[in-house]
C-alpha positions in Angstrom: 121.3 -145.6 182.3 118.7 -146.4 179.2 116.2 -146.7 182.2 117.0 -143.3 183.3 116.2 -141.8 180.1 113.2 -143.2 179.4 111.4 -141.7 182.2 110.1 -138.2 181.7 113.5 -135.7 182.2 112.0 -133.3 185.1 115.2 -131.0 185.0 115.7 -128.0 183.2 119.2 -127.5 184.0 121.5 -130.1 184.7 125.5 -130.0 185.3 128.2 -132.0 185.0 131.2 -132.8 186.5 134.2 -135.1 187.5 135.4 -135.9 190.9 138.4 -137.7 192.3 139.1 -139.7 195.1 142.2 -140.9 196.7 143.3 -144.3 196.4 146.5 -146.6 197.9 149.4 -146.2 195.6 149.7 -149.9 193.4 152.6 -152.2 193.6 152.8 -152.6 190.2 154.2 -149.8 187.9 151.4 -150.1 184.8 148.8 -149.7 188.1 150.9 -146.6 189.2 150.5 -145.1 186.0 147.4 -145.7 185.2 146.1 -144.3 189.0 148.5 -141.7 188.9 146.9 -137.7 188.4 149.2 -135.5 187.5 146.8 -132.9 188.4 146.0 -134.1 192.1 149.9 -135.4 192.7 148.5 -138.6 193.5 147.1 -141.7 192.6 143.4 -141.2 192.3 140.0 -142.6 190.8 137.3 -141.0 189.0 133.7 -140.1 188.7 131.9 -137.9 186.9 128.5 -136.7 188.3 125.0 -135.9 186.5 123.3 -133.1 188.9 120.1 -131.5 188.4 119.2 -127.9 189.6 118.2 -129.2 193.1 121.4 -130.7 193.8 119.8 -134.3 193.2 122.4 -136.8 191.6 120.7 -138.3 188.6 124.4 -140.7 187.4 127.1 -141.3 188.7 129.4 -143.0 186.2 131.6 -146.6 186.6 135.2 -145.8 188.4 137.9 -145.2 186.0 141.6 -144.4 186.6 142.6 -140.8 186.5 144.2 -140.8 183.8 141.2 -140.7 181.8 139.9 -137.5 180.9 136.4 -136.4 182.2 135.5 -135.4 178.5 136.6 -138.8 177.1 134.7 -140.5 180.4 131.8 -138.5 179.7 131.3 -139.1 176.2 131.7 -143.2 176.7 129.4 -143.2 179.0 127.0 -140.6 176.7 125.7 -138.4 178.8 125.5 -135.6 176.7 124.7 -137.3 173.6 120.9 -138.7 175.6 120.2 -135.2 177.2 116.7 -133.6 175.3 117.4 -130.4 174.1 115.4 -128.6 176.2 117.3 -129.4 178.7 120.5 -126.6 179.7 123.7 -128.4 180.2 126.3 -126.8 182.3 130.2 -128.0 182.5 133.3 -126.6 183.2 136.0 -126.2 180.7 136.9 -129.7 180.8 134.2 -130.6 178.6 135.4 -128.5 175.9 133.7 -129.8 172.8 130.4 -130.8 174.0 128.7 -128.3 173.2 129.3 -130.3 169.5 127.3 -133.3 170.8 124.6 -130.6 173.2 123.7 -127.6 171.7 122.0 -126.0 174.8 125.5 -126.1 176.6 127.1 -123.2 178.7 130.5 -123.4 179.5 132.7 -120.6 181.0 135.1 -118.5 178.6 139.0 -119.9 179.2 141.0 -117.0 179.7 143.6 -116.0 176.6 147.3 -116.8 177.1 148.7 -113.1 177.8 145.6 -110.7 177.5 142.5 -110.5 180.1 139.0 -111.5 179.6 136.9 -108.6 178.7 133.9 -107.3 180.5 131.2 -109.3 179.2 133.4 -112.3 179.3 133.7 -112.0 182.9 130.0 -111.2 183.4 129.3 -114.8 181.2 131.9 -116.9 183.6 130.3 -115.5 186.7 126.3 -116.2 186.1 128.1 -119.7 184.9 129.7 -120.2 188.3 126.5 -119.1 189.9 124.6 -122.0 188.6 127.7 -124.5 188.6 127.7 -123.9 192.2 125.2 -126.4 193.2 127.0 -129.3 191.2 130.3 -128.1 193.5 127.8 -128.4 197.0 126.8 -132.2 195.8 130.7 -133.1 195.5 131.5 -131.1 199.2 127.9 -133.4 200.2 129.9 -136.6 198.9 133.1 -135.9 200.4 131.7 -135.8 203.6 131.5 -139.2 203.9 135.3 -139.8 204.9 135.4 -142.8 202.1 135.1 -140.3 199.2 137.7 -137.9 200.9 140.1 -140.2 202.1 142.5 -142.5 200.9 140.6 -145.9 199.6 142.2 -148.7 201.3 140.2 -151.6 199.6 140.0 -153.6 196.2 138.9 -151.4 193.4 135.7 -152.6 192.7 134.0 -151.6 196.1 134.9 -147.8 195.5 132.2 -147.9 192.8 129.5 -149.3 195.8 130.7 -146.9 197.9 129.9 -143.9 195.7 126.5 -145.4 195.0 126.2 -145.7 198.6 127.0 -142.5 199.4 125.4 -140.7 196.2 122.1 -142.5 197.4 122.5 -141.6 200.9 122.8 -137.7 199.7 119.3 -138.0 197.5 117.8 -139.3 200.6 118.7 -136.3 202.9 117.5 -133.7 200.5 114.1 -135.8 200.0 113.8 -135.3 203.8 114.6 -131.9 204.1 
């Protein structure tokens, strides 16, 4: 990763993201909890996902359990903290806070227990979406190699070569296209 920010940063907008991925449910409990995502009903393993504005993948981070979350994965592995200023970082609200450690950070407005958002609330999460798409198209482009989307049947530390693999595979295509 120091490599990767060395180099001139191309981008102008960049987003980020976690993803999960099934995995076989451990024998041991401390495993089960650990792999266990209350979120997904299942044990699971993370990402998260560094995408530029052309749907390139610029990180991927290590595997961690799910029980991590993606704000505390993303801050050990200092995403934000590296990213120029220049540079427009978009996250959903699972980042909350980063915009602490990234001032150029746009993150859509969480919706107030018991009232509505207003107008221009709305209007904000929706030209977020729009550009938070393309992160969302790299994941589907992922998951489409059934290793991602499927339950991982191996050791543990192959499902970090595998998501290399296939994160690789997905620059490739769109440098062909």
């Amino acid at each position: 990763m120091e490599e990767f920010f060395k180099f001139d940063f191309e981008a102008k907008e960049v987003m980020l993201e976690g993803v999960e991925r099934p995995t076989i449910r451990s024998q041991k409990k401390k495993t089960q909890n650990k792999n266990y995502s209350g979120k997904k009903k299942r044990p699971t393993r993370k990402n998260i996902i560094l995408a530029d504005n052309k749907k390139k993948m610029l990180i991927i981070s290590p595997t961690k359990h799910s029980r991590v979350h993606d704000k505390k994965m993303s801050d050990k592995n200092i995403f934000a903290f590296r990213l120029p200023e220049i540079v427009s970082l978009f996250v959903d609200t699972g980042f909350q806070g980063i915009q602490k450690q990234h001032e150029n950070t746009f993150m859509p407005i969480k919706k107030p227990r018991g009232r509505d958002l207003t107008v221009d609330e709305s209007w904000w999460n929706r030209a977020v979406s729009s550009v938070r798409v393309k992160i969302e198209h790299v994941i589907c482009s992922l998951k489409r190699f059934n290793t991602l989307s499927h339950i991982f049947r191996n050791k543990n530390g192959l499902d970090d070569k595998f998501i290399n693999i296939c994160g690789g595979i997905h620059n490739l295509e769109l440098q062909l296209q």
